[in-house]
N, C-alpha and C positions, 0 to 999 in steps of 0.2 A: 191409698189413704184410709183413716181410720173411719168406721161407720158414721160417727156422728158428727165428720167433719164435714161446717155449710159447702164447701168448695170443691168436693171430690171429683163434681162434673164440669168443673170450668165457671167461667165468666158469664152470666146474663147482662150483657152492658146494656140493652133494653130497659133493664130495670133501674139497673146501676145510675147510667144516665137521668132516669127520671127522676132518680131518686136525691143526683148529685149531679144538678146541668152540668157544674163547672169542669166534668170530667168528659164531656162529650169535645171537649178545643183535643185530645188527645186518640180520639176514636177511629179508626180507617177500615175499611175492607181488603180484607188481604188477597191475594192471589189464589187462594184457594176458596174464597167466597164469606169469610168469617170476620166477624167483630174482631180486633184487637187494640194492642196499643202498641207502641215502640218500645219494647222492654229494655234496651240500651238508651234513653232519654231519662234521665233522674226526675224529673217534672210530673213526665209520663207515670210513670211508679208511683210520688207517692200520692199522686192524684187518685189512681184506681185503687189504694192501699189506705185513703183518706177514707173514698167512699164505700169498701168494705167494712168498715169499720162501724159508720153512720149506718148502715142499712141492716145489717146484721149483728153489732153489736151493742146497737144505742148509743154508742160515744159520741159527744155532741160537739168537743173540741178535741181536735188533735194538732196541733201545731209544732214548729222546731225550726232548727235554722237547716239550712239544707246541706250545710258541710255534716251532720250527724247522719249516721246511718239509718237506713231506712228500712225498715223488719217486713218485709212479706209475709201479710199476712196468714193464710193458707198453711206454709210450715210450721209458722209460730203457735196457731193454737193446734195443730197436727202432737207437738211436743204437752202441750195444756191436756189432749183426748188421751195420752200416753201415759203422762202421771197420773191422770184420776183413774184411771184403768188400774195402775199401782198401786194405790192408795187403797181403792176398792177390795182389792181382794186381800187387803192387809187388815181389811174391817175400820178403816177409814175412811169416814163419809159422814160425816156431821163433824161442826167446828173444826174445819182442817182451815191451818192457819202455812202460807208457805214462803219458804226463802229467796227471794228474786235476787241473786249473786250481779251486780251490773243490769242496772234496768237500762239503760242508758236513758237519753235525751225524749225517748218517745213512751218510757213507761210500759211497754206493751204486754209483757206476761201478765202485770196485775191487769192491766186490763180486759185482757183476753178469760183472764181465771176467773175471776170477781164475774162477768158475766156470764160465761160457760155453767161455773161451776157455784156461786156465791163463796170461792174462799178469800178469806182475808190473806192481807201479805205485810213483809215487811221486806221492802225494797231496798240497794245500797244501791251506790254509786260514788268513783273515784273522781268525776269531774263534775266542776263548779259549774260550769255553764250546762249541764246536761243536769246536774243535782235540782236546778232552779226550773228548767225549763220542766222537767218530770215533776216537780211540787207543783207548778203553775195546770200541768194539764190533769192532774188531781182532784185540784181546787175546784177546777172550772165544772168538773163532771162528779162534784158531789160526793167524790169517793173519800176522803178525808179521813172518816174516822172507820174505814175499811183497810186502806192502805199506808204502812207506815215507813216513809222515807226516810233513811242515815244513810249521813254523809258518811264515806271510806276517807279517812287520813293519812295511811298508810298503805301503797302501790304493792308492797309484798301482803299484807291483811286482806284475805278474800274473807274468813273467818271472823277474825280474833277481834272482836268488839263489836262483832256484827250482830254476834248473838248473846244478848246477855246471859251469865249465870244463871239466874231465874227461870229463863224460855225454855219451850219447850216449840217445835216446829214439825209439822207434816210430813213435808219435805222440803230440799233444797233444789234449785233449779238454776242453769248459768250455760251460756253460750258464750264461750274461751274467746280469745281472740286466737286469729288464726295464724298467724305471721310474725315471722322473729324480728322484720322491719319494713321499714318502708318501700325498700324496694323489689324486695320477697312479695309485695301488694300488690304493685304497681305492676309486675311481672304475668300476674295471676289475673287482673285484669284485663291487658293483652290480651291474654288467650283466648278468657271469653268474648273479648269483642270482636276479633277473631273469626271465632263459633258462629259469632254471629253476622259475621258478613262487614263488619263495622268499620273505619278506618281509625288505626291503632296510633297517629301519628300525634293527636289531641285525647289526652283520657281523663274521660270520665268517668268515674264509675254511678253504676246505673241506681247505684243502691248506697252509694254516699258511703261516706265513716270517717270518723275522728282519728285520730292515733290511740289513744285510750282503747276505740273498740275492734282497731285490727291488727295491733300488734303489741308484744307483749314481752322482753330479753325471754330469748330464748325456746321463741314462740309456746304452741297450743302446748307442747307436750310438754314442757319446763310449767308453764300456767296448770295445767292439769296435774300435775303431780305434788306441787307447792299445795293444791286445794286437797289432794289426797291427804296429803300428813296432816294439816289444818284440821280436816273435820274428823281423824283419831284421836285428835285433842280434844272433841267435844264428843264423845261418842253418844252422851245421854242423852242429848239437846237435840238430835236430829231422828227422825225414826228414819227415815231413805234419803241419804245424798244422794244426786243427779246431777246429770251433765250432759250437752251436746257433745257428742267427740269428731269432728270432724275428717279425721284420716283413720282407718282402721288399723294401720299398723302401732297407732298408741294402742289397741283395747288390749294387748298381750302385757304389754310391759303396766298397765293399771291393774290389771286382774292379777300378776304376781306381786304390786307392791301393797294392793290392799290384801293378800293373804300374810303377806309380814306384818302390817300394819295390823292385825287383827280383825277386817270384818268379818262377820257372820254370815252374809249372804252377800252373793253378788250377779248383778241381771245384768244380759245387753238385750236392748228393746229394740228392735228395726223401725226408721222412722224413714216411711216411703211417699217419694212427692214422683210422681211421673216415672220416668227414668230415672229417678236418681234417688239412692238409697245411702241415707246416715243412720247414723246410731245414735242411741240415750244409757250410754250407762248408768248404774243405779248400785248402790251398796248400802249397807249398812251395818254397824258394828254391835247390834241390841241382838242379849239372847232369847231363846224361841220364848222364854217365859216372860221375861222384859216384853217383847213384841205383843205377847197375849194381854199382858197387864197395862199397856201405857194407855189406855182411854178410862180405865180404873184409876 
């Protein structure tokens, strides 16, 4: 984990609890003597992911319905310590304003960023009920005129009116959906419940999601590559597009289509949570002189 992530050493549920009773109906001593929670229980989640939040990040309301996905926290701003690390050595650090590609129903990168780092954003999102509830948890936490929510109208538009002509943006940030359908999901869920010892016969998934935010025609690598061309259409507007990429066997076939596509630079960032290791790809299409001159 990144040095300045709060989570690098686990769970203080000690704390957590005091700080969030309602999180102690979910607490047990495990077998080997330690605090935990039932990480295949959806409840469980975004109770302990409620009160991370409160305790560490000042958020005072985080609400949603519980079919939306629920972002663990700990990766999530893992990805936040990863872009400002970018950013930084791009000489970006004051008024960094950034692109939330699908904030979903819970808002989270702004609000992980805004806190971490004081950047502004401007959020999209393609669903109503997730567009509303992320305005609503905005509202609630005073972040209003920090964070700018648009709606997406169109399901192929990751891009294309998301960012005005006029803007100009930090960077872009988005975690793809993963799955070409529904039952590519529901397969994948098995497994880990599985892993985890679970009975597969009733599934739930631990971490919730919409259709919006796990699958995609064509899944992650058809979604990844649409966002590729997209943002060679904007090339001035963004100084670093980014992305989660979930399976490494896309990073080969994105790194030869943004070298057609014309970027200027291209980074893959390791983004490590325990045992398990994803990537951030990062590119941009600005030359080195562009690059030196965009805060001029």
């Amino acid at each position: 984990m990144h040095k300045h992530n709060k989570h690098s050493k686990g769970y203080d549920f000690e704390v957590l609890v005091a700080n969030s009773p309602e999180l102690e109906t979910f607490v047990f001593t495990n077998s080997h003597g330690k605090s935990t929670i039932d990480f295949a229980n959806p409840k469980a989640v975004k109770s302990l992911n409620t009160a991370l939040l409160t305790l560490y990040y000042g958020v005072s309301y985080w609400e949603f319905p519980d079919d939306h996905l629920c972002p663990p926290i700990p990766g999530r701003v893992e990805y936040i310590h990863l872009l400002n690390d970018l950013l930084v050595a791009s000489g970006l650090r004051e008024d960094v304003t950034v692109l939330d590609i699908g904030t979903g129903a819970t808002c989270i990168y702004p609000l992980l960023g805004q806190a971490e780092y004081g950047w502004r954003f401007i959020a999209t999102e393609i669903d109503k009920g997730a567009y509303k509830n992320a305005q609503k948890i905005i509202n609630k936490n005073g972040l209003d005129e920090v964070i700018t929510l648009r709606f997406q109208n169109n399901p192929q538009w990751i891009l294309n009116d998301e960012i005005l002509p006029s803007e100009r943006v930090a960077a872009s940030m988005c975690n793809p959906p993963f799955y070409k359908n529904e039952t590519e999901a529901l397969e994948e869920t098995k497994r880990k419940l599985k892993g985890l010892g679970k009975n597969t016969d009733t599934i739930v998934r631990n971490f919730s999601g919409t259709a919006q935010e796990l699958w995609y025609p064509g899944g992650e690598k058809a979604f990844l590559h649409n966002y590729l061309y997209q943002s060679s259409q904007l090339k001035k507007n963004c100084f670093w597009y980014t992305s989660l990429v979930s399976k490494k066997d896309h990073v080969k076939s994105m790194e030869t289509s943004l070298k057609k596509l014309g970027a200027t630079k291209i980074k893959k960032l390791e983004l490590s949570l325990g045992n398990k290791i994803s990537r951030v790809m990062a590119w941009t299409f600005l030359s080195d002189k562009e690059q030196r001159d965009w805060n001029s």
